[in-house]
C-alpha positions as CSV (number, residue, x, y, z in Angstrom):
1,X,185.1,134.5,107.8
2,X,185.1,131.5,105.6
3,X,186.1,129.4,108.2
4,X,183.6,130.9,110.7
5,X,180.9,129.7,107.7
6,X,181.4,126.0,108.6
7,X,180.1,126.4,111.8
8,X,177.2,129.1,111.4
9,X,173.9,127.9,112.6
10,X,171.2,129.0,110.0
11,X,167.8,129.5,112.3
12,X,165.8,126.7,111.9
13,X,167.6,124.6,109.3
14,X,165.7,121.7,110.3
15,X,161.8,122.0,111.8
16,X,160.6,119.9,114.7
17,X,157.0,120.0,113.9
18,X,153.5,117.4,114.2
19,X,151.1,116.3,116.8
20,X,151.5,113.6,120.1
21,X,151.9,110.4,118.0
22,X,153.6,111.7,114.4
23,X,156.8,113.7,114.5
24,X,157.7,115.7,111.0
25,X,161.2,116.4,110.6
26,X,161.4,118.7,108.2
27,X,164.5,120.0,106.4
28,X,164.7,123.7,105.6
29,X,167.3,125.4,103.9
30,X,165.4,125.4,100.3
31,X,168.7,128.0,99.2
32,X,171.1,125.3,99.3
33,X,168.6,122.2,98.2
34,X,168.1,121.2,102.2
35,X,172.0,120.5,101.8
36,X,173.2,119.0,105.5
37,X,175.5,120.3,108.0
38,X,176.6,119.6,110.9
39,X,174.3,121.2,113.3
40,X,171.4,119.7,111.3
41,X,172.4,116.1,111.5
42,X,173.2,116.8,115.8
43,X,169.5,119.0,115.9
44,X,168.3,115.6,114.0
45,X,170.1,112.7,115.9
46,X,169.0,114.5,119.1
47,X,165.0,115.0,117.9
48,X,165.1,111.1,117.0
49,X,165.9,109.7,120.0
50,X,164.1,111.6,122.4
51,X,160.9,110.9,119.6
52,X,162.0,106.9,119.8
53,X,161.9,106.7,123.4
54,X,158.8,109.0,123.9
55,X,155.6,106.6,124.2
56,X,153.4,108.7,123.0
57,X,155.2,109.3,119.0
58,X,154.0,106.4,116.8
59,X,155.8,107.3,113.4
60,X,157.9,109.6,112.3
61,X,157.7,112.2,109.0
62,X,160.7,113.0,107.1
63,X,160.6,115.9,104.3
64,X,162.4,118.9,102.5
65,X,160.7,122.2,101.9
66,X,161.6,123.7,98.8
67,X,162.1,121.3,95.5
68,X,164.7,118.8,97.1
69,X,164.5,116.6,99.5
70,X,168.2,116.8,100.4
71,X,171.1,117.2,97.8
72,X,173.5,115.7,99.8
73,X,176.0,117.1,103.4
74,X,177.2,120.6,102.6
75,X,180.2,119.5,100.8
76,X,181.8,122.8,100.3
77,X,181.5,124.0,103.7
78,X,183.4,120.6,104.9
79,X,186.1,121.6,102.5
80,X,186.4,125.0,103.6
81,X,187.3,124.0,107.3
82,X,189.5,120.8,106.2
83,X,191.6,123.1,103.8
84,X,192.3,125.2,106.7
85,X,193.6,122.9,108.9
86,X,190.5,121.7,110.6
87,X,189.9,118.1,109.2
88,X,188.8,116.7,111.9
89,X,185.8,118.8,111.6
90,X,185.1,117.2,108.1
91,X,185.9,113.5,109.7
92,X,183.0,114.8,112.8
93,X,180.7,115.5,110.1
94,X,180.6,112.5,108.5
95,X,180.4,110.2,111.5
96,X,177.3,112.2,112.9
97,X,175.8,111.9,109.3
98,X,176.6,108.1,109.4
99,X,175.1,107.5,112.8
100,X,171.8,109.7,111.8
101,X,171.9,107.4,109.0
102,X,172.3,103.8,110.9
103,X,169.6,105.7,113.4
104,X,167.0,105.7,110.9
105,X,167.8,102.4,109.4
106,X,167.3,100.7,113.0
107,X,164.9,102.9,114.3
108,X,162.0,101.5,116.5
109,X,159.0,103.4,115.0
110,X,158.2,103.5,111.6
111,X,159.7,106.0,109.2
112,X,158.2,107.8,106.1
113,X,160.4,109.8,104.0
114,X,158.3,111.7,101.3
115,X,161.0,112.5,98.7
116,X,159.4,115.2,96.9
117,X,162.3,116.3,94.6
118,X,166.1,116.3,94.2
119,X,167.4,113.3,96.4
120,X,171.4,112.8,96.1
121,X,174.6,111.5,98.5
122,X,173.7,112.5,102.2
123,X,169.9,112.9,101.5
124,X,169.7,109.1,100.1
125,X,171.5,107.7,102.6
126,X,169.0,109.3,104.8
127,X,165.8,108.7,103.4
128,X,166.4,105.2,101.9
129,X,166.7,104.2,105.1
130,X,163.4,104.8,105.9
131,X,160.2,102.1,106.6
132,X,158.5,103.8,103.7
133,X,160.2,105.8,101.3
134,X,158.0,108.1,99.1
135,X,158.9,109.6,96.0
136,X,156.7,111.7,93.1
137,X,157.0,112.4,89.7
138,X,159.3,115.4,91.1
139,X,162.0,113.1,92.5
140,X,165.3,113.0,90.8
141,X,167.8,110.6,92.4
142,X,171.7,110.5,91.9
143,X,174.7,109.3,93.5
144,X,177.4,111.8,91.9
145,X,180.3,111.7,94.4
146,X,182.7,110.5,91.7
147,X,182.5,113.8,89.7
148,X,184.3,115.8,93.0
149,X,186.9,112.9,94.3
150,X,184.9,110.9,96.8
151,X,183.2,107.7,96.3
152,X,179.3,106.4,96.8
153,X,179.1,106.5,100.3
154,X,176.6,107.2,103.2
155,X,174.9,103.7,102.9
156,X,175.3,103.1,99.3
157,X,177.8,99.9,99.4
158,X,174.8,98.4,100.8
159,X,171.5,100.2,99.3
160,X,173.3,100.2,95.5
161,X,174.1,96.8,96.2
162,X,170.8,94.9,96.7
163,X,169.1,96.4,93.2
164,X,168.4,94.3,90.7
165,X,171.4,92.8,88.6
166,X,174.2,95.1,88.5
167,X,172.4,98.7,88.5
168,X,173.7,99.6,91.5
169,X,177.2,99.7,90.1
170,X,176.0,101.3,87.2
171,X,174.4,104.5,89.6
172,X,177.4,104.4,91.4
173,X,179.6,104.8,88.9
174,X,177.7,107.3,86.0
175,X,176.7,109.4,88.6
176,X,173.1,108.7,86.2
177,X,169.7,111.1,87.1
178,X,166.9,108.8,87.8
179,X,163.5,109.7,88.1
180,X,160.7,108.9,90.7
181,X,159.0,106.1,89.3
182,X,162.4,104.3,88.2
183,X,163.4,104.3,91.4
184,X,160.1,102.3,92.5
185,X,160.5,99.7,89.7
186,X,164.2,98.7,90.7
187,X,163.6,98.9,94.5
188,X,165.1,102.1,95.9
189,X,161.3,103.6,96.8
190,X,158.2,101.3,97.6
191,X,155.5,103.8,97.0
192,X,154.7,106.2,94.2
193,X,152.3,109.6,93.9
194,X,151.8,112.4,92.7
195,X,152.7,115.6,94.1
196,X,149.7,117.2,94.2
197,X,148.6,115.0,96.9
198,X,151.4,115.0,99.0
199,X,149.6,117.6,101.6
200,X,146.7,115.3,101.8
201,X,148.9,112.4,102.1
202,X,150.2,114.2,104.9
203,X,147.4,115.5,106.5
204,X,146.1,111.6,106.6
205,X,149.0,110.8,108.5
206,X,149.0,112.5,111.2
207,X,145.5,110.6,112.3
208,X,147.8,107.7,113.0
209,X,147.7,106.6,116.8
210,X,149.9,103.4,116.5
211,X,152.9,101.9,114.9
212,X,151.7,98.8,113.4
213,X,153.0,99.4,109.8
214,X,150.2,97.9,108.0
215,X,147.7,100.1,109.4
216,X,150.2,103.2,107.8
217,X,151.2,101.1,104.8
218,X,146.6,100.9,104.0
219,X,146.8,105.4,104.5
220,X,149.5,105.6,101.9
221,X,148.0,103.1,99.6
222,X,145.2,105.3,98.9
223,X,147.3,107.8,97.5
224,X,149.3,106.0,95.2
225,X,149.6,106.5,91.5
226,X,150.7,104.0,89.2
227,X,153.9,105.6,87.7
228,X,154.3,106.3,84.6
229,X,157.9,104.5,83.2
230,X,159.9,105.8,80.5
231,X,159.9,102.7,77.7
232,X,163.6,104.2,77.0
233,X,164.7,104.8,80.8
234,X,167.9,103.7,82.1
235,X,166.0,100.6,84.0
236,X,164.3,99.7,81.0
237,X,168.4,98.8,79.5
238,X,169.2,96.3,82.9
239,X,170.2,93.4,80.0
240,X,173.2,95.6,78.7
241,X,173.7,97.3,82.0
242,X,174.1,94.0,83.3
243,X,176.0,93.0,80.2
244,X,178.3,95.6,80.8
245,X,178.7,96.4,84.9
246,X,179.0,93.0,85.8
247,X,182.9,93.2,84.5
248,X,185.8,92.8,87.0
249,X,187.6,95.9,86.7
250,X,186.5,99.1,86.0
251,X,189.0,99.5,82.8
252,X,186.5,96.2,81.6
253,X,183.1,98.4,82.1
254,X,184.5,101.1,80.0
255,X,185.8,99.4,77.0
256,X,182.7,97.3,77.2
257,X,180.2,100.5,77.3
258,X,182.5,101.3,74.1
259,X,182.2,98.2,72.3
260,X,178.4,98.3,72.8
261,X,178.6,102.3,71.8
262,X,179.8,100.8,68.3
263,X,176.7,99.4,67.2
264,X,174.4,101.1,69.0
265,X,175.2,104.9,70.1
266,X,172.7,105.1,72.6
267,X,172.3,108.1,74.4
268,X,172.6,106.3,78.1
269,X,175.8,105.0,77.2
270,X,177.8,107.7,75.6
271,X,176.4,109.7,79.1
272,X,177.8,106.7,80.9
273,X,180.7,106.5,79.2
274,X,181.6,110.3,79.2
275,X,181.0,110.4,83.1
276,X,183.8,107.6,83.9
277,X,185.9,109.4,82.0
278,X,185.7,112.2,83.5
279,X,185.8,111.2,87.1
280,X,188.3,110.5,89.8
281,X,189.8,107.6,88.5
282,X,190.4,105.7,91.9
283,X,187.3,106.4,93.2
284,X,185.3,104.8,90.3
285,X,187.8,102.1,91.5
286,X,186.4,102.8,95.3
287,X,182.9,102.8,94.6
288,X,183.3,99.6,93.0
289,X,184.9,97.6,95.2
290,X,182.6,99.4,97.9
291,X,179.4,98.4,96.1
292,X,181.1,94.7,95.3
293,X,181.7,94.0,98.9
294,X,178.3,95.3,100.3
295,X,176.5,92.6,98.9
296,X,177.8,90.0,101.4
297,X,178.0,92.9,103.9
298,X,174.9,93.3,106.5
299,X,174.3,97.8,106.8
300,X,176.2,98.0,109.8
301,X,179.6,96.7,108.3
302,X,179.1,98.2,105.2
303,X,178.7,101.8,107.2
304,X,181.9,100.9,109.3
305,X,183.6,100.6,106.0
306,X,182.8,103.5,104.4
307,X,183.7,105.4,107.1
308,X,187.3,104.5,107.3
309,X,187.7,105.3,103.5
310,X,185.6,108.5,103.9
311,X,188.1,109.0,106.6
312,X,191.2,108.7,104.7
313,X,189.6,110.9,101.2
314,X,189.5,113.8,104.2
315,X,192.6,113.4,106.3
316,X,194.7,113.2,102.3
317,X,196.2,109.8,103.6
318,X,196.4,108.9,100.0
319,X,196.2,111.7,98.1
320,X,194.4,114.9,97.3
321,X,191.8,114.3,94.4
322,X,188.8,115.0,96.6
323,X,190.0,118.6,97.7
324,X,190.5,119.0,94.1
325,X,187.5,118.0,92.6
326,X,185.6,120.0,95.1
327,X,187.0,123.4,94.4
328,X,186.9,122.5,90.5
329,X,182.9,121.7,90.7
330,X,181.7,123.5,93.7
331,X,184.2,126.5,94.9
332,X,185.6,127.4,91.7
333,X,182.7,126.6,89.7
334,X,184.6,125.6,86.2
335,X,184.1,122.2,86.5
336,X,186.9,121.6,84.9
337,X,189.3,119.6,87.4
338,X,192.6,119.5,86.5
339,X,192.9,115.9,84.8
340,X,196.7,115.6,86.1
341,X,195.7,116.7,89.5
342,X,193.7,113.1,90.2
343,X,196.2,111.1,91.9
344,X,196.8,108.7,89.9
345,X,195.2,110.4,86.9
346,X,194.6,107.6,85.0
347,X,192.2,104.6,85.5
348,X,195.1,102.0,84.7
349,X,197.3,103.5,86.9
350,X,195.4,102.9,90.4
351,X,196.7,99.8,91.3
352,X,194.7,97.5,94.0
353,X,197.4,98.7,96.5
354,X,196.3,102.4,96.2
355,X,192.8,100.9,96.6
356,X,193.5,98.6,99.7
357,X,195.2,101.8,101.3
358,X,191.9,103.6,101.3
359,X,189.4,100.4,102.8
360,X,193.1,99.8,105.5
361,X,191.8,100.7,109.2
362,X,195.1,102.6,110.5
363,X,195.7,103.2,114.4
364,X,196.5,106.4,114.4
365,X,194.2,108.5,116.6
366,X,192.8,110.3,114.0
367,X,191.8,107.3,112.0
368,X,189.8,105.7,114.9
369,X,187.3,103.0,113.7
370,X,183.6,103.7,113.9
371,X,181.8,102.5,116.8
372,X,178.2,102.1,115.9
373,X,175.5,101.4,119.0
374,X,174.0,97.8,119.2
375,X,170.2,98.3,117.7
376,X,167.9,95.8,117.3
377,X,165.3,97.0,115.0
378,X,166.4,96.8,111.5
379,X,164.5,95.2,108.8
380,X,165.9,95.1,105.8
381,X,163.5,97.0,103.3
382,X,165.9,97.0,100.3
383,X,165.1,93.5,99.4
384,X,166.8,92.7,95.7
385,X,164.8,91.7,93.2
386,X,165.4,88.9,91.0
């Protein structure tokens, strides 16, 4: 039955809906915070292209019903199959969510993802992909992969990358909870408003009849609010941040966080510190080096990468933290995984051999490199700012 689970198709997990020139794809399972599966991201992949080639569709819509956009791919029901004995279903997974992703990025028609709530993993790497990316005073953004034994992937290495300073290291590797208008002031939306107007937002968009980007950027102008920034958000600390996350090694980030926790016990970092302590110690290590790299990395490369690491976490090439973590924080629910069950369990002990295994392309069938399709149309809309 569990097993059966992974491949259940909920009815209409994902809507198809809109007039002749705007397409909404809307994702609906609100139970499970819009959480992907597999059949969304083929329904999805599918709708896209047909909408890209169709003359007629002008721009495309993506949202969430319910209060998230998208938490993230349906982690547990991955983990169900692979710890049967069907891996290769988690490895299929995570190549059709990785195309989906590159498919956006590249796509030919403007695309406006109106992040209206929880945004994390598989439902970032989605909608920060888009032309426009929309978030509210209901958005709550977070990369947590460390906290279950994987590592900031989906687009990340090259999304975290290209923010200001190091802050994309320090969301990558904290796991932190930022809000909607933080993620407008260090780059990872463009637009901000309030949810209240979403509808008519909405309902002004769908009298576009052309592409041209300016014409849409002028509708969704008219709705924006300015946002209202926390004096004591996490953005609002880039100087220690940077201070702190621009270290080599990820032992050096730590014992910095705690020599700055001496003189001043700051709320962000004892959250920061307590996280990295707590997480899979060689995929903080991951996540680094992932992040570190994708800044002289263009999206496509930095995709191809994290596929073959996100391959080897699910085929247990190196070891087994990530099926551990997951039934610890989302099977077993007592979020307590077993600190000598992370392989190795301590940060000094993950050597940069155990790390290079993980980024190694093998040629064993079932480690296959990704073969993404030659696309044209990107624009890079994650410009860093300085």
């Amino acid at each position: 039955m569990a097993i059966r689970h992974c491949f259940d198709k909920d009815v209409d997990q994902v809507l198809f809906e809109g007039n002749s020139c705007v397409k909404k794809v809307i994702l609906n399972r609100p139970h499970k915070l819009n959480s992907l599966t597999y059949h969304m991201t083929c329904q999805m992949i599918k709708q896209l292209k047909a909408y890209e080639v169709d003359p007629k569709v002008k721009m495309v819509i993506l949202k969430g019903n319910g209060k998230a956009f998208c938490a993230g791919g349906d982690v547990l029901a991955s983990y169900t199959c692979m710890v049967a004995g069907h891996w290769s279903y988690g490895i299929n997974f995570y190549k059709k969510q990785i195309i989906m992703d590159y498919l956006v990025a590249t796509y030919g028609k403007p695309v406006v993802a109106i992040i209206d709530g929880i945004v994390m993993g598989g439902g970032a790497g989605l909608s920060l992909q888009g032309t426009f990316r929309i978030v509210t005073e209901n958005t709550v953004f977070a990369m947590p992969e460390t906290a279950i034994g994987h590592f900031t992937d989906v687009g990340s290495s090259y999304f975290l990358s290209r923010l200001p300073g190091f802050f994309g290291e320090y969301l990558g590797l904290t796991g932190t909870k930022i809000r909607g208008a933080e993620m407008v002031e260090c780059g990872l939306a463009n637009h901000f408003m309030l949810s209240k107007d979403v509808r008519l937002l909405e309902t002004a968009l769908d009298e576009v009849t052309s592409s041209d980007t300016k014409t849409i950027s002028e509708i969704i102008s008219k709705f924006m609010h300015k946002p209202n920034v926390k004096q004591h958000g996490a953005f609002s600390r880039l100087e220690i941040i940077n201070k702190c996350f621009s270290r080599t090694t990820v032992e050096e980030i730590l014992s910095s966080l705690e020599s700055e926790a001496e003189t001043r016990a700051e709320k962000w970092i004892l959250e920061a510190m307590d996280w990295m302590k707590s997480a899979c110690p060689a995929r903080l290590k991951i996540s680094l080096r992932s992040i570190r790299e994708g800044r002289t990395q263009g999206l496509e490369q930095c995709l191809i990468q994290e596929f073959t690491v996100g391959s080897h976490i699910a085929r247990r090439t190196v070891s087994d933290d990530f099926y551990e973590g997951t039934r610890a924080m989302l099977l077993d629910k007592d979020r307590n995984p077993k600190v000598h069950m992370w392989d190795p369990s301590k940060l000094e002990l993950v050597t940069d051999e155990i790390v290079d295994r993980y980024f190694s392309r093998a040629d064993e069938d079932y480690m296959e490199s990704l073969q993404l399709p030659t696309r044209s149309n990107f624009i890079d809309t994650m410009r860093p700012k300085l």
